[in-house]
N, C-alpha and C positions, 0 to 999 in steps of 0.2 A: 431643506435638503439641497445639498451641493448639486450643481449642473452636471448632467451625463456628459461625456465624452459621447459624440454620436456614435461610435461603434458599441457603446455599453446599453444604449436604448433599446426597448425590447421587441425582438422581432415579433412583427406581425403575419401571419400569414396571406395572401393574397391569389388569386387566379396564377397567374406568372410565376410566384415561390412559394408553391403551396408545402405544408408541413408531409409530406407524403414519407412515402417506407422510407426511403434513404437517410432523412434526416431524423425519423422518430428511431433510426438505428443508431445512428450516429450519438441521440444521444444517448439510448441503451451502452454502449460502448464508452464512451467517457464517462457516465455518474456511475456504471457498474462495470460490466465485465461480458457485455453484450445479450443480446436476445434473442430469445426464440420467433417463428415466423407468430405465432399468436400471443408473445407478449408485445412484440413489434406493431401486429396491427391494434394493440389494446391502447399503449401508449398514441401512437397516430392518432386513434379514436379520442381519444382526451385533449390533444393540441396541448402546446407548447407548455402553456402556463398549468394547466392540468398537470401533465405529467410529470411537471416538477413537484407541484402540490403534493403528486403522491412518492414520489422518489424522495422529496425530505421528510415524508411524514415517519422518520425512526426516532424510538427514544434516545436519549442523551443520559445515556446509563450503560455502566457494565453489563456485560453477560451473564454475567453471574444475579445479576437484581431481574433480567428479564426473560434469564429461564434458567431453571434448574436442573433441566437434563440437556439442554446444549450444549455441550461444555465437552473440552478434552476430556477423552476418558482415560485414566492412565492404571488401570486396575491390570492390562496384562504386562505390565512390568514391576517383575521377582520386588517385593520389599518397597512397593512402592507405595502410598495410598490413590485409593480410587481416582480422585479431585483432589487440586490446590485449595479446597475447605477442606478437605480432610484434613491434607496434612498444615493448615493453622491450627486447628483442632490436635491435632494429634501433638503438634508443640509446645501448645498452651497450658499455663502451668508446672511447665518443668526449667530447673534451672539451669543457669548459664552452662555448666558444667555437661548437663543433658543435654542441652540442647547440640553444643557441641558435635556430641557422638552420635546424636540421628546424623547432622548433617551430614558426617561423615561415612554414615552409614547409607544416607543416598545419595552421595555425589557418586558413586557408578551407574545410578541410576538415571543421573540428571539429564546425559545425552538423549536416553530414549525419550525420558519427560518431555524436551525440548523437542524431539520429531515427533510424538504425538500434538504437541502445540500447534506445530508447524501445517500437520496433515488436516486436523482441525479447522486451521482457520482457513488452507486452502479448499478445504470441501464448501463451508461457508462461504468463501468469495461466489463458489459455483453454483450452489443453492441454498443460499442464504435468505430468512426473509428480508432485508434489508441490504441489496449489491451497492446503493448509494450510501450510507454509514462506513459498510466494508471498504470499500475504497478511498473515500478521506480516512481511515485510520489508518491503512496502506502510505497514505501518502506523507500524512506527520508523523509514522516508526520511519518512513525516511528523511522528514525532516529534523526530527527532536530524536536522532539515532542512537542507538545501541547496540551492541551486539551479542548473541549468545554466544559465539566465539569467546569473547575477552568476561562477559558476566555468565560465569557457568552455572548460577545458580536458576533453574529453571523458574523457580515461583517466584523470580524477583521480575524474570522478563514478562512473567504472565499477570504477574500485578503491573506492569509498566502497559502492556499492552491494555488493560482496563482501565487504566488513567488517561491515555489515550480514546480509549469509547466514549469514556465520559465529557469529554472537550472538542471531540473533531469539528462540532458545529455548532459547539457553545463560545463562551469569551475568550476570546484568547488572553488577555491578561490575569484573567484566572488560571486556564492551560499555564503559562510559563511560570507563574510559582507555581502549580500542582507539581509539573514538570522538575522545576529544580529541588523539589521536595525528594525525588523520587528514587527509593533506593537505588534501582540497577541503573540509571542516568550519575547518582552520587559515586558510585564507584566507578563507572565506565570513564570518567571524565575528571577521575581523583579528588573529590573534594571531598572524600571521606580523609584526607592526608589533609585538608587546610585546615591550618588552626595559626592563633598570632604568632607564634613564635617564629613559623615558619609559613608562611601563604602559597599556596599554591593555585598559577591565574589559571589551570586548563580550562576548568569550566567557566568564569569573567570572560575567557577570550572569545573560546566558542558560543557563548549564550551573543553577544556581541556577532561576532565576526558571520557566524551562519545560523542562527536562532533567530535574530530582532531584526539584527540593523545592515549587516554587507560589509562588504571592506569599505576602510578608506571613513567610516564617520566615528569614530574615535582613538581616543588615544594610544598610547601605551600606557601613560598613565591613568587614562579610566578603566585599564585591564587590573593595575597593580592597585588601585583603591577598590573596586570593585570587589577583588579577589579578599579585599581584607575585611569588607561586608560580609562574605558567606562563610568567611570561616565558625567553626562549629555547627556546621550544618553537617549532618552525617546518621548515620540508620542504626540500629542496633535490633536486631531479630525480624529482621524484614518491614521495619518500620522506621518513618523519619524521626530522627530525634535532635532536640538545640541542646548543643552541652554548650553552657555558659562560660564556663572559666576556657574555652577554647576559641571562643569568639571577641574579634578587638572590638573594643568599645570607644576606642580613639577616633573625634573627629577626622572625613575624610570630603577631600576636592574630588565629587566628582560631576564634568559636564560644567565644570563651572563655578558647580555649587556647595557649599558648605555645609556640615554638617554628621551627626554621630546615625552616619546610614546602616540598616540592614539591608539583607538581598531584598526584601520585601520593597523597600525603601529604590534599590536598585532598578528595580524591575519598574516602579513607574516611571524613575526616572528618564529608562531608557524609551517605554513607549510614547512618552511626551515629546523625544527627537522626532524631529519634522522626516526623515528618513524611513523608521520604524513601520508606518504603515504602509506606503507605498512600496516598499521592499518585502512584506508580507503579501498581502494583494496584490503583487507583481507575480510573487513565487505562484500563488492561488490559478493565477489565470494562464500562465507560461505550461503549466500540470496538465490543467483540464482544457485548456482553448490552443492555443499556439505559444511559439518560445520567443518571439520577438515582439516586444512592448516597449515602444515610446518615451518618451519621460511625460507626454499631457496624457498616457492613458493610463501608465501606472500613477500619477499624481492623481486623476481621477477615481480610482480603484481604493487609492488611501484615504482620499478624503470620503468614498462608502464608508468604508471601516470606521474611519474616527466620529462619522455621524451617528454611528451605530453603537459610538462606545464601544469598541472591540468586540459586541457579536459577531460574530461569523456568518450565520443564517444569511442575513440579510445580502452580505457578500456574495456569496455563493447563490443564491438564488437570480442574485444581478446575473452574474457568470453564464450560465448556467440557459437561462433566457435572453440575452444579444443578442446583436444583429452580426456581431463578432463570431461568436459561437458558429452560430447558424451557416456561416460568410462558407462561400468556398475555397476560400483560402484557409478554412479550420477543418473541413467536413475528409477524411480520406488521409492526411496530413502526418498525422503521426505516424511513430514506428514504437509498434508493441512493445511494450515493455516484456520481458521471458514470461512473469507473474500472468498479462493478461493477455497472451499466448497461448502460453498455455489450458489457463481458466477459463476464458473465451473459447477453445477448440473441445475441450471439457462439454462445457452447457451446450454446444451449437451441436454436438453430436450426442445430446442424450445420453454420455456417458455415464458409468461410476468413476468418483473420483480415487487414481489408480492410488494403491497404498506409496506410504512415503519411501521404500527402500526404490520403486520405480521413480518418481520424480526428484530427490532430493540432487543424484548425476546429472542429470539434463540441468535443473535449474543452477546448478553449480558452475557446470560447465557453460551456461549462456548467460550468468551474471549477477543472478538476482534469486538469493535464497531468501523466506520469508524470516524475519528474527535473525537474518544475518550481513546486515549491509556490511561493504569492504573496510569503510571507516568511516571518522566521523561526519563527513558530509555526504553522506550515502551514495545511492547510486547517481551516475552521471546521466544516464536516460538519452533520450534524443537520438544522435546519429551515435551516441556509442554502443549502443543496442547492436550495434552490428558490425562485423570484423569478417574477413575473412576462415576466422576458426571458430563463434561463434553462428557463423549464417548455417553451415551446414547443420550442427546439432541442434537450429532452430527447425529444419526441412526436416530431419528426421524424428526429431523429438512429434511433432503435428504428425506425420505420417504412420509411425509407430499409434496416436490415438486414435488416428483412422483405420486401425486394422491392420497396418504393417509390422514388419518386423522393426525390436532395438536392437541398434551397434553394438557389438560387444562392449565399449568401452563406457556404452549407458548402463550398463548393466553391476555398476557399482553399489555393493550390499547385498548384492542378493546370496543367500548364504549357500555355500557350495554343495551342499544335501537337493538341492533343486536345480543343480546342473548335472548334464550329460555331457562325459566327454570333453570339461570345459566349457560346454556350451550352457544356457536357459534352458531349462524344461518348458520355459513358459516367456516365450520373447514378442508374444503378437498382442496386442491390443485389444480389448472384447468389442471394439464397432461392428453391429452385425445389420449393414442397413437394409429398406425391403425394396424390392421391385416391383414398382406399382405403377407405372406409367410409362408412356413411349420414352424413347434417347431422349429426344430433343428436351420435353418437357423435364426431365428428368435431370438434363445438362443446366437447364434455366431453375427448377426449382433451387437447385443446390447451390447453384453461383451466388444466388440473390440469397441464400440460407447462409451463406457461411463467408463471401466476398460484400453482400450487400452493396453495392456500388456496379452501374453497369464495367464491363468489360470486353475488348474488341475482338469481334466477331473470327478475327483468326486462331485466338486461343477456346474461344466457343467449338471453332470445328476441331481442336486437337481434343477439346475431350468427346465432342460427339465420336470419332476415331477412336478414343480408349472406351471407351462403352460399349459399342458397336451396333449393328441394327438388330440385334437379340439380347435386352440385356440380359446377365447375371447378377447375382451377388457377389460374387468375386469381380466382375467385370466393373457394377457399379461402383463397388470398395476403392477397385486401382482408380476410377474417375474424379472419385473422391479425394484419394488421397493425392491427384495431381495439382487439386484444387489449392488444397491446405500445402504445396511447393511453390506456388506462383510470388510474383514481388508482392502484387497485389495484397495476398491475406498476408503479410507482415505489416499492413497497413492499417488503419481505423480511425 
């Protein structure tokens, strides 16, 4: 086994940096999507290495192979079938011709398909059994991107997102051919158009450029050989298909090397570059730890990966258990992504997850639609999470799940039979919290519930002030919802 980088060695706990709430939240918060005060003290109770134990313990399978009723339901949309089995099923055996005219017959359909998808898996992020599976396949639909914007056909992004289940924490060299197999990526990325006649490098470049390896370690000429590898690569009825007489079979230089390559052929070639790993295991740790990595810690991180044969697991687990991780230079650090904003203010308030015509506005408006990154190198994350015209719809969007009111202009979709006047019939939130304790405990329980991290005792007295020394329900709601406005909770 290659030498750790000292920051990759695995924290220990000790008297002095004991594993306590803040950090078994912390890492509730980065492998999922945060936690509650008793799954918080569950994990704690486990330490470090425990809780990872049971945070990776998800299959490495679809949704569809590990449960049957988990699934989008898309039965209340007109002509739709129930499930994406349904309608394979309902396809199967009919010809080209037929097939045609269903699709045609549900593509009015598809937008809804695609927001039940969407509502689906945001519910799942919230109460899923597995918040650490959900969140690495979050993290490769934004790395191995697609959009249901440009791929309208809903069962292609919902099979893409199952191909994605199937790899988040398995090999990745298997991942990027499943990957380039994959219908709604083959069209997204036009290589259903490359054939020899005519090549087209969109997906060589990006499989290259933001998939493997980074700018700057290949050619242009290992876009234009590469691209003449994949042609005839392309899908026919929601399935990958190799048309041969579409594929060049002419030796091709790529990396150096000679030879009558397929993308198969491509694909190892590419992870054998001395780049490939530590530019993956870079991306890995930048996600989940911090965005500033070295050249000896991402060189470390890669040679994990290549000792592992491109599992993942073993990656991620390193990650995951550091002294890095742990550091306080990681712990507090980030800025939410809108996804675990919102889904983090979701679980920490015992919510239901609000239907999709309420969140699809908000997430729109702050950046980050599930199934709809801006393009191909998805979201930008980090400090671009925040703007001037997104900050505010992040304060109101959390405030609105704490029992406030939405802005009119969140209130896109909502069908005008349920407005008054122009207004929402229905514009407040269901958080109904209880009062069961004094101000003060009541100001502490909830900081530590929903900021986790201490916070300075001057914003402590503004909410002991909005509570006041009689609470209410309404009083403890506005204390709350000053909570989920502070810099603080855009932070984890």
């Amino acid at each position: 086994m290659p030498k750790l980088h000292p920051l990759l060695e695995p924290y220990v706990p000790t008297s002095d940096d004991p594993f306590d709430g803040i950090k078994a939240a912390h890492l509730l918060n980065r492998a999922g999507f945060g936690g509650t005060p008793e799954e918080i003290a569950a994990v704690q109770q486990l330490g470090p290495q425990g809780a990872i134990d049971l945070l990776m313990d998800f299959p490495d399978a679809r949704a569809e192979e590990v449960s049957q009723t988990d699934l989008p339901n898309l039965s209340s949309i007109e002509g739709y079938p129930k499930s994406f089995q349904d309608l394979r099923k309902l396809a199967a055996g009919k010809t080209q011709e037929e097939r045609k005219a269903l699709q045609q017959m549900l593509q009015q359909a598809n937008r809804e398909a695609i927001a039940a998808t969407i509502y689906w898996w945001m519910n799942r992020f919230a109460y899923g059994p597995y918040p650490m599976h959900e969140k690495l396949c979050l993290f490769w639909h934004g790395h191995f991107t697609t959009s249901a914007k440009d791929e309208r056909a809903a069962s292609l992004m919902w099979n893409q997102n199952e191909t994605i289940r199937s790899y988040a924490a398995g090999n990745f060299r298997e991942f990027v051919k499943a990957i380039s197999r994959d219908p709604a990526m083959l069209d997204y990325l036009n290589n259903t158009q490359n054939r020899k006649q005519k090549p087209n490098e969109n997906y060589a470049r990006e499989l290259m450029e933001l998939f493997t390896l980074g700018i700057g370690n290949y050619t242009e000429n290992d876009i234009k050989e590469a691209a003449r590898a994949f042609t005839g690569w392309t899908h026919e009825d929601g399935e990958y298909k190799f048309r041969k007489y579409d594929h060049d079979e002419g030796a091709k230089v790529f990396f150096g090397r000679r030879g009558n390559f397929n993308g198969d052929d491509i694909i190892d070639n590419i992870l054998s570059s001395p780049a490939c790993a530590p530019y993956i295991a870079g991306k890995l740790f930048k996600h989940f730890a911090y965005e500033e990595v070295d050249n000896a810690l991402a060189e470390s991180l890669g040679n994990l990966l290549k000792e592992a044969n491109f599992d993942l697991r073993p990656l991620i687990r390193t990650i995951f258990t550091s002294k890095a991780f742990y550091s306080y230079r990681t712990i507090g650090s980030q800025i939410k992504s809108p996804v675990q904003l919102v889904v983090g203010t979701i679980k920490m308030l015992n919510i239901d997850t609000p239907p999709p015509m309420r969140l699809y506005g908000p997430l729109e408006q702050m950046g980050q639609v599930p199934l709809m990154p801006p393009n191909v190198k998805g979201w930008p994350g980090g400090r671009m999470w925040i703007n001037t015209s997104t900050l505010f719809v992040r304060y109101n969007t959390c405030v609105f799940l704490a029992g406030g009111s939405a802005p009119m202009q969140q209130l896109r979709g909502i069908p005008k039979g349920n407005r008054i006047n122009g207004r929402s019939a229905e514009v407040s939130g269901n958080f109904v919290p209880t009062v069961d304790a004094p101000p003060k405990a009541l100001v502490d329980y909830w900081v530590k519930r929903l900021i986790q991290r201490p916070i300075p005792d001057k914003k402590k007295a503004v909410l002991l002030d909005a509570i006041g020394s009689s609470p209410s329900e309404n009083s403890l709601r506005q204390m709350i919802q000053l909570i989920v406005s502070m810099p603080e909770y855009q932070l984890c």
